[in-house]
C-alpha positions as CSV (number, residue, x, y, z in Angstrom):
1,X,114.8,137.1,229.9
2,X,114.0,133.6,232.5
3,X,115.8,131.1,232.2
4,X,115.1,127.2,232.2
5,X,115.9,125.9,235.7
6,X,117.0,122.1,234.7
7,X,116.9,120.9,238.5
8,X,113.3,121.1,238.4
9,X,110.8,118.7,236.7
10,X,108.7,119.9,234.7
11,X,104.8,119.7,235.5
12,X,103.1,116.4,235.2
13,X,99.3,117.4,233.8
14,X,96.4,115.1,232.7
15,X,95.2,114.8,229.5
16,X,91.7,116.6,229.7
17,X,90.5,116.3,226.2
18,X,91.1,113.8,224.0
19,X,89.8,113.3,219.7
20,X,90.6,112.2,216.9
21,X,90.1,112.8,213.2
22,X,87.0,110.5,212.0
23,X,87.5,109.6,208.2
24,X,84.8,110.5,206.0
25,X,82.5,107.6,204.9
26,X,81.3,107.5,200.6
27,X,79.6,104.7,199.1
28,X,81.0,104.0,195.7
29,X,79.0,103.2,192.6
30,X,79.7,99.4,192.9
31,X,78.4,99.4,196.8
32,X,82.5,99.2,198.3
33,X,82.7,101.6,201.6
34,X,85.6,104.1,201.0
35,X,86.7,106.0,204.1
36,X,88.7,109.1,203.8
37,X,91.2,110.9,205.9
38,X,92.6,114.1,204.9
39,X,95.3,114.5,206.9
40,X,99.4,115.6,207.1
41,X,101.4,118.2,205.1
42,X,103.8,115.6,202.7
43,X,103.2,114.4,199.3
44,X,102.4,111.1,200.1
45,X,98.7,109.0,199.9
46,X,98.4,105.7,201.7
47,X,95.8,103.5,200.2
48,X,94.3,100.0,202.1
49,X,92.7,97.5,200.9
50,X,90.9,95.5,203.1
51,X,89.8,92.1,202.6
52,X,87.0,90.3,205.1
53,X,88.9,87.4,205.1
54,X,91.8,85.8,207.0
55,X,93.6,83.1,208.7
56,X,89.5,81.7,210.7
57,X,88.3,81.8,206.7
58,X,91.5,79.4,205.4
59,X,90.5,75.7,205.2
60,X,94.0,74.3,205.2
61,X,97.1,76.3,206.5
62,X,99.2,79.0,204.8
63,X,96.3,79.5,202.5
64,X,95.2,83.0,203.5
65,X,98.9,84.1,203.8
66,X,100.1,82.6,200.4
67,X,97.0,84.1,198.2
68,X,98.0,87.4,199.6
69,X,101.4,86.9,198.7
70,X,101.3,86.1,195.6
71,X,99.0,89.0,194.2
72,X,102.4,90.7,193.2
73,X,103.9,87.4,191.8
74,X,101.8,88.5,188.3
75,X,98.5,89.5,186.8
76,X,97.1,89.0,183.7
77,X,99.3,91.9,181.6
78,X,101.8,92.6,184.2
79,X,104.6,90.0,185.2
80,X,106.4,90.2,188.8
81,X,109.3,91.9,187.5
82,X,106.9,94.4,185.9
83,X,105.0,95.1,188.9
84,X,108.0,95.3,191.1
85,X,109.8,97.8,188.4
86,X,106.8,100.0,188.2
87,X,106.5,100.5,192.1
88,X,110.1,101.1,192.6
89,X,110.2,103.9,189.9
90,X,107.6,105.6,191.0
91,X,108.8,105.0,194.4
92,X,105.9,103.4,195.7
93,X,105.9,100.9,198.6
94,X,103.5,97.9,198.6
95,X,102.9,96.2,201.9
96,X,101.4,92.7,201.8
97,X,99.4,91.6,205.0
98,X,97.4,88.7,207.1
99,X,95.9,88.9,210.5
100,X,93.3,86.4,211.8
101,X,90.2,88.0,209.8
102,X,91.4,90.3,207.5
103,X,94.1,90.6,205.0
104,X,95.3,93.9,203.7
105,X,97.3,95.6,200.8
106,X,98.4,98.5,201.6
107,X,100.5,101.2,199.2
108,X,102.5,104.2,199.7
109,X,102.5,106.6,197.2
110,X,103.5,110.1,196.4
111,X,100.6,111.8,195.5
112,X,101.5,113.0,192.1
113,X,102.0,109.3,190.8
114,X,99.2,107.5,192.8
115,X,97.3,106.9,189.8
116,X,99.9,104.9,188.2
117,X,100.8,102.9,191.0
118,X,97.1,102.6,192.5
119,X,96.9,101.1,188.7
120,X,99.3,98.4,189.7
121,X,97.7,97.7,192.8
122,X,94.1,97.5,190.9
123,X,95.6,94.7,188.3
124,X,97.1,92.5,190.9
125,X,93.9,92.8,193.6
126,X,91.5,91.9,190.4
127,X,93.9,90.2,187.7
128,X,96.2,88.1,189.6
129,X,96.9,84.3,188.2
130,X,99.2,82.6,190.9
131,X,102.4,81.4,188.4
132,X,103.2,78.0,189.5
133,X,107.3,79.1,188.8
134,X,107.1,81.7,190.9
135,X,104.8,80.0,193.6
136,X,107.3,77.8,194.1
137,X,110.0,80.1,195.1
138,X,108.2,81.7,197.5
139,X,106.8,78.8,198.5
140,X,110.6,77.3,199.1
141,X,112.0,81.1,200.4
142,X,108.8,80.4,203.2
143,X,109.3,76.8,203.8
144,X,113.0,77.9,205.0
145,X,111.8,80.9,207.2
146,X,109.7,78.5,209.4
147,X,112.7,75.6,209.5
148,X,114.5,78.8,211.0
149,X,111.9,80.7,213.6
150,X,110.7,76.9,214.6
151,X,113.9,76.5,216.1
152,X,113.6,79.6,218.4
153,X,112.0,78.8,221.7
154,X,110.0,81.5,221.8
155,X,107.8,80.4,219.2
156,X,107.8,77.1,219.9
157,X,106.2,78.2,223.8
158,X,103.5,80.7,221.6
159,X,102.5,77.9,219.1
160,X,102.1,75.8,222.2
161,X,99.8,78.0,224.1
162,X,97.2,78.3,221.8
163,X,97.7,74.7,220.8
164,X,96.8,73.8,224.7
165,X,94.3,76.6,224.9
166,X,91.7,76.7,221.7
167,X,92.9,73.0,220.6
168,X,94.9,71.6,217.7
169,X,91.8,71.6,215.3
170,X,90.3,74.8,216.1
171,X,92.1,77.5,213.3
172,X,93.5,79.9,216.1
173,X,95.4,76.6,217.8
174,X,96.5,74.7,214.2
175,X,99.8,76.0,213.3
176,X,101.2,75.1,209.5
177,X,103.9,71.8,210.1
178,X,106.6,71.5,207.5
179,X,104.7,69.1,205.8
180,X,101.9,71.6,205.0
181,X,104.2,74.0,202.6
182,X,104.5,70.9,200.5
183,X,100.2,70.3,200.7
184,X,99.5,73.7,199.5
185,X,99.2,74.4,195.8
186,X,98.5,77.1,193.5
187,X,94.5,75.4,192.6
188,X,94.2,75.9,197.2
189,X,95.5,79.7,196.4
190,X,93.1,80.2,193.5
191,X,90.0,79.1,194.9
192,X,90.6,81.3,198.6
193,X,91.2,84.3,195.8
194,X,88.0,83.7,194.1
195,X,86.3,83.4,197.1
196,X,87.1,86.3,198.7
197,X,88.5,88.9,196.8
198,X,85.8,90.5,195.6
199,X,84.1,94.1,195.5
200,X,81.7,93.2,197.8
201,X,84.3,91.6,200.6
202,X,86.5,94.7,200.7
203,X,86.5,98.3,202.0
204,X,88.7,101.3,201.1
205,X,90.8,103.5,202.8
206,X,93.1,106.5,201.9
207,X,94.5,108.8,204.1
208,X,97.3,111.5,203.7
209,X,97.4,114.0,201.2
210,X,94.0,113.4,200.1
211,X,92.7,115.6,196.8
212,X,89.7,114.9,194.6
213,X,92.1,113.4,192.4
214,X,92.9,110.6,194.6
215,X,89.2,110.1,195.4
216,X,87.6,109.9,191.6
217,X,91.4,107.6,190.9
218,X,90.3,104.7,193.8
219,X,86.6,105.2,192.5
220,X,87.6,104.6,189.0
221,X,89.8,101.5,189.1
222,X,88.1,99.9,192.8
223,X,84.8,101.5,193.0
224,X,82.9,102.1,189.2
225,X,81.7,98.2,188.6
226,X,81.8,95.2,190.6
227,X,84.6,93.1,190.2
228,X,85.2,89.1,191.4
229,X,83.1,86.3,191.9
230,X,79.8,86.8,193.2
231,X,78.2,83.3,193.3
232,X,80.1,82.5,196.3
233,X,77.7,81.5,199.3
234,X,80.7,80.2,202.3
235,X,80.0,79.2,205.6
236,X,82.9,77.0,207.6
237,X,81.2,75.5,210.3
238,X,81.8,76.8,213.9
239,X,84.8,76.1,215.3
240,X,85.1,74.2,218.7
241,X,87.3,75.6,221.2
242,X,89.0,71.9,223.3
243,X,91.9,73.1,225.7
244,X,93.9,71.3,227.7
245,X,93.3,70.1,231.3
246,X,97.0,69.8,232.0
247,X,98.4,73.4,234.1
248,X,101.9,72.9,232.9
249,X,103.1,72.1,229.3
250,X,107.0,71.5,228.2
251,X,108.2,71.5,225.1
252,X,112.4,70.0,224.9
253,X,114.9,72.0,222.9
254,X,118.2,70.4,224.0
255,X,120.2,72.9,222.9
256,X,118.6,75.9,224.5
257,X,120.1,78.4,226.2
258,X,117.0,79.6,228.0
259,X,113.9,78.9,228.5
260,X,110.7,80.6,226.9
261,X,108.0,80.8,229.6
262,X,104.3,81.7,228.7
263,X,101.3,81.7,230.9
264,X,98.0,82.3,229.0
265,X,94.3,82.2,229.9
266,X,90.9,83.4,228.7
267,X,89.8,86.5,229.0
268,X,87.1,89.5,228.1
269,X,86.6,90.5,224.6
270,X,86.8,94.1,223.4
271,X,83.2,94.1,223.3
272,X,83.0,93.7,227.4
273,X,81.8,96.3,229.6
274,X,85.0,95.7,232.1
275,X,87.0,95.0,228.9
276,X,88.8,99.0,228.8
277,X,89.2,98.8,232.3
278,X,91.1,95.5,232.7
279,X,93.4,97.2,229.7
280,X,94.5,99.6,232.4
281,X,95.2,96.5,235.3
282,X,97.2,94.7,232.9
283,X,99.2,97.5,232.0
284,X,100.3,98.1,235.7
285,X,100.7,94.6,235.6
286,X,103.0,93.8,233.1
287,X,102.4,96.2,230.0
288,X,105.1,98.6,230.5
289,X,108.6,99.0,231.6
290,X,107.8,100.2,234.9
291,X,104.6,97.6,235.6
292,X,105.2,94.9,238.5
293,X,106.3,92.4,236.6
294,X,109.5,94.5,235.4
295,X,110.3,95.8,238.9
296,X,110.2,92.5,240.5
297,X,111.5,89.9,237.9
298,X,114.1,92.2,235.9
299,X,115.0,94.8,238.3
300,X,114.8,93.2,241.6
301,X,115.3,89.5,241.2
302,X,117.3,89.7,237.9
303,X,116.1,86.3,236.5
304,X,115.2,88.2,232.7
305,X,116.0,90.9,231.0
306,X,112.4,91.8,230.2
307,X,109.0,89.7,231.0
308,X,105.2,91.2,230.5
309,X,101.8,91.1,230.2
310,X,99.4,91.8,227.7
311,X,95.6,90.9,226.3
312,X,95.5,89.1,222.9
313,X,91.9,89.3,221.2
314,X,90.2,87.4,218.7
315,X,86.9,87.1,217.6
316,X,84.4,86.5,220.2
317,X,86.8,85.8,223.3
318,X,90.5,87.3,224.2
319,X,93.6,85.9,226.3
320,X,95.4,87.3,229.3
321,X,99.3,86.5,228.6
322,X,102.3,87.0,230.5
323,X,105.7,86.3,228.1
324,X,109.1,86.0,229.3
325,X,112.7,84.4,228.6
326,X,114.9,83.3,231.4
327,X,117.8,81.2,232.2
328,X,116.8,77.0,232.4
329,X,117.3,77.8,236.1
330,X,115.1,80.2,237.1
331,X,111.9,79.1,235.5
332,X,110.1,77.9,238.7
333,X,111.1,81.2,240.3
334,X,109.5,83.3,237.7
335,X,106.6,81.5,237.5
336,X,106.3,82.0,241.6
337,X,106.8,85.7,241.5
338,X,104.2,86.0,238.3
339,X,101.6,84.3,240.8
340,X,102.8,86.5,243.9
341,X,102.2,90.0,241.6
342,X,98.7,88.8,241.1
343,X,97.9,87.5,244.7
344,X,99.5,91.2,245.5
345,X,97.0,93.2,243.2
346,X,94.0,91.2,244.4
347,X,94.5,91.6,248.1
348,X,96.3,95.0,248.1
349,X,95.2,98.4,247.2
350,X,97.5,100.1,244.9
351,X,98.9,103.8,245.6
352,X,97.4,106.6,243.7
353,X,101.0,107.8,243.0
354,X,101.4,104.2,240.9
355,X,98.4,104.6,239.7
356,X,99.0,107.8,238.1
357,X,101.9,106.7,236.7
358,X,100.1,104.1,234.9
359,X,97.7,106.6,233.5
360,X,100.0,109.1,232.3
361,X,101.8,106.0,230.6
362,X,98.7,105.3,228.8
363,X,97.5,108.6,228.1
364,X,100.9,109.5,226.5
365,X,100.3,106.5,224.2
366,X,97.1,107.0,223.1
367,X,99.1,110.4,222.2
368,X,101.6,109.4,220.3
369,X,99.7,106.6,218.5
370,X,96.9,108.7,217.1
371,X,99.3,112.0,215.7
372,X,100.0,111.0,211.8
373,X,97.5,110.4,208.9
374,X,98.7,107.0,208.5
375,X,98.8,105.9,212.3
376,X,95.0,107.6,211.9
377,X,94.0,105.3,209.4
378,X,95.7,102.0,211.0
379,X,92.7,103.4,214.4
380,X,90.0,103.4,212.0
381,X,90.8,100.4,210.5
382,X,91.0,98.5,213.4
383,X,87.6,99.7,214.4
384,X,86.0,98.0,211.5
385,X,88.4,94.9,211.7
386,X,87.2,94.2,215.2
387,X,83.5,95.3,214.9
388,X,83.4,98.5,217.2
389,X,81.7,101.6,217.2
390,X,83.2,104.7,216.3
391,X,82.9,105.8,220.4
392,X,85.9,103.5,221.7
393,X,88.3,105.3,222.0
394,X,86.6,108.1,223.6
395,X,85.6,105.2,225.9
396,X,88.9,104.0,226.2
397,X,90.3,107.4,227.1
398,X,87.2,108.0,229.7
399,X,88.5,104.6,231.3
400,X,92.1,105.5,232.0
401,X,91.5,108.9,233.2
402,X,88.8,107.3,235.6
403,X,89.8,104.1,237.2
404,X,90.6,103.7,240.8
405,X,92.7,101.9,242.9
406,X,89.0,100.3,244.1
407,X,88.2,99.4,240.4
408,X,91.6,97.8,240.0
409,X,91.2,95.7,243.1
410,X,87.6,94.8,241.9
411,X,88.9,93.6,238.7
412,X,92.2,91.7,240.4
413,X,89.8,89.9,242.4
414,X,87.6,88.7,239.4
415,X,89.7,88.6,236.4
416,X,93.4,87.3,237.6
417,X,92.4,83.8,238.3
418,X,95.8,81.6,238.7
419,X,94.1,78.6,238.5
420,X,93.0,79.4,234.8
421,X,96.2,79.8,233.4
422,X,97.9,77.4,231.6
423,X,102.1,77.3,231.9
424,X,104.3,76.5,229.1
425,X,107.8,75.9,228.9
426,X,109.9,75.9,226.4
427,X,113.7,74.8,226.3
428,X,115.9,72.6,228.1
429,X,115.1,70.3,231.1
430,X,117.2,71.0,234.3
């Protein structure tokens, strides 16, 4: 019998082939796209809703956020204490959501009772009618959250950014003020609900333990006849993107401890040839714990205990930012060593052993992200959130496993532009 020999690593091997499960794509009798994934050994069904509509589609703030909120604050037979009773006996989970184009509602459900809770979920989706009594408890219970969070300077620095970067009036750069939870009423909520949740705005998904039953139960209470408004023909107008010519932005908060430091420019969309490949630069550059960023701020310079990098996409354009925290004292420093990591990666070619490293990283993410029926479904929504096809992420796993240290120079040289990052600062003058 061998033994294990613990004084020797194991094998580092690349990951050759890479797929995962596609969901299977029915049309329902009412025209709503329902995607399946049968997937996983548990009793449990996830089913998402997802709406076409989000925070771009709002035309005052919190309006996207609060109608999807409220859809479990009472429907037309069931009040909130109802709804919440039902889920919790059943021992469902309901998951209310909002992202910049979509907003989701999303149950867990053991398979044996999805009908009744997926009956729930059907009243408050198509039957919900915003109580004013309850409105206003949320309503005060939110209002308090952001007196709270707008005191950290963390967010204060990420409001900022975008502020300086798309511009105060563009939807991705107006942030709700305090004054705006007192602006929004139940009549704003209403007309955002009628306008968008509808049978022919939404898609579909279940994934888990997936069984004919399931199927015919969504196709009977989401998928048999149309349900909403249909007369609504809504176009906002274009938004225009304004930033700001100053490089370095402060925002005061006397009291702070430390400083929140963000550096943010434009960027590639997803959509962008060089757009999978940059993924990879950024991630040696600050996307992980052992990028360049880590080793030189944290573990070399000890100015933070954690700074990095990442791309943040939207609709049409994206945003390379860095994100950090660090004492009132070392700000100018980090900002320094931020701009000496790029200047290093544009004029230096990095090692293959780093490079590797930064491959197997990624690899063993893409891993671990795609391995249960629920993480499955979160992939293939995202592909129809953002507009791809059904090849990326064979494409992104094609670029990780075949960059060079020549692309990574190529795209240091054109993408990490210094001069197109704006700075902001948020905490206390030293």
């Amino acid at each position: 019998m061998s033994t294990l020999d613990r004084t020797v690593a194991p094998e580092i091997r690349q990951l050759d082939d890479f797929s995962i499960v596609c969901p299977e794509r029915r049309m329902m009798r009412n025209g709503m796209p329902l995607f399946t994934i049968e997937a996983g050994s548990e009793d449990v069904v996830r089913f998402d809703l997802v709406i076409k509509s989000g925070q771009l589609q709002q035309e005052q703030p919190l309006q996207a956020v609060f109608t999807n909120r409220m859809l479990r604050e009472g429907t037309r037979n069931l009040s909130s204490a109802e709804i919440a009773e039902t889920l919790d006996y059943y021992g469902a989970w309901l998951d209310l959501s909002v992202s910049v184009d979509c907003s989701y509602v999303t149950l867990y459900s053991l398979s044996r009772y999805f009908s009744k809770t997926l009956e729930v979920v059907a009243s408050m989706v198509m039957e919900s009618v915003f109580p004013e009594k309850e409105f206003a408890v949320i309503r005060d219970i939110h209002k308090h959250q952001f007196m709270v969070n707008n005191q950290r300077v963390d967010v204060l620095s990420r409001k900022q950014l975008c502020r300086s970067l798309f511009g105060e009036r563009h939807p991705l750069g107006r942030y709700a003020e305090l004054d705006d939870y007192d602006r929004i009423g139940v009549e704003s909520l209403k007309e955002y609900y009628r306008r968008f949740y509808r049978s022919g705005n939404c898609s579909a998904y279940l994934s888990g333990r997936v069984t004919p039953d399931t199927v015919r139960c969504v196709e009977r209470l989401f998928g048999d006849a149309e349900w909403g408004e249909r007369s609504f023909d809504f176009v906002l107008p274009q938004p225009v993107i304004i930033t700001d010519t100053r490089k370095r932005v402060f925002v005061e908060k006397e009291d702070a401890m430390q400083s929140s430091v963000k550096m943010g420019g434009f960027t590639l969309d997803r959509k962008h040839p060089d757009y999978l490949k940059l993924r990879v630069l950024v991630t040696l550059f600050g996307g992980y714990f052992g990028s360049r960023l880590m080793s030189n701020i944290r573990e070399d310079k000890g100015y933070t205990y954690g700074i990095g990098a990442g791309l943040v996409v939207y609709p049409g354009t994206g945003l390379l930012m860095i994100s950090t925290e660090t004492g009132n004292e070392y700000v100018e420093q980090v900002i320094k060593e931020v701009y000496h990591e790029m200047d290093r990666l544009r004029e230096e070619r990095v090692s293959d052993e780093e490079l590797d490293m930064v491959r197997n990283y990624m690899l063993g993410d893409i891993c671990r992200s795609y391995e249960s029926p629920f993480s499955l479904s979160d992939a293939w929504i995202f592909i129809e959130a953002s507009g791809l096809d059904y090849d990326f992420y064979d494409r992104s796993l094609a670029a990780v496993r075949d960059i060079s240290s020549e692309d990574i120079l190529s795209l240091s040289r054109k993408y990490f532009c210094k001069e197109n990052l704006i700075e902001v600062v948020a905490g206390k003058k030293v």
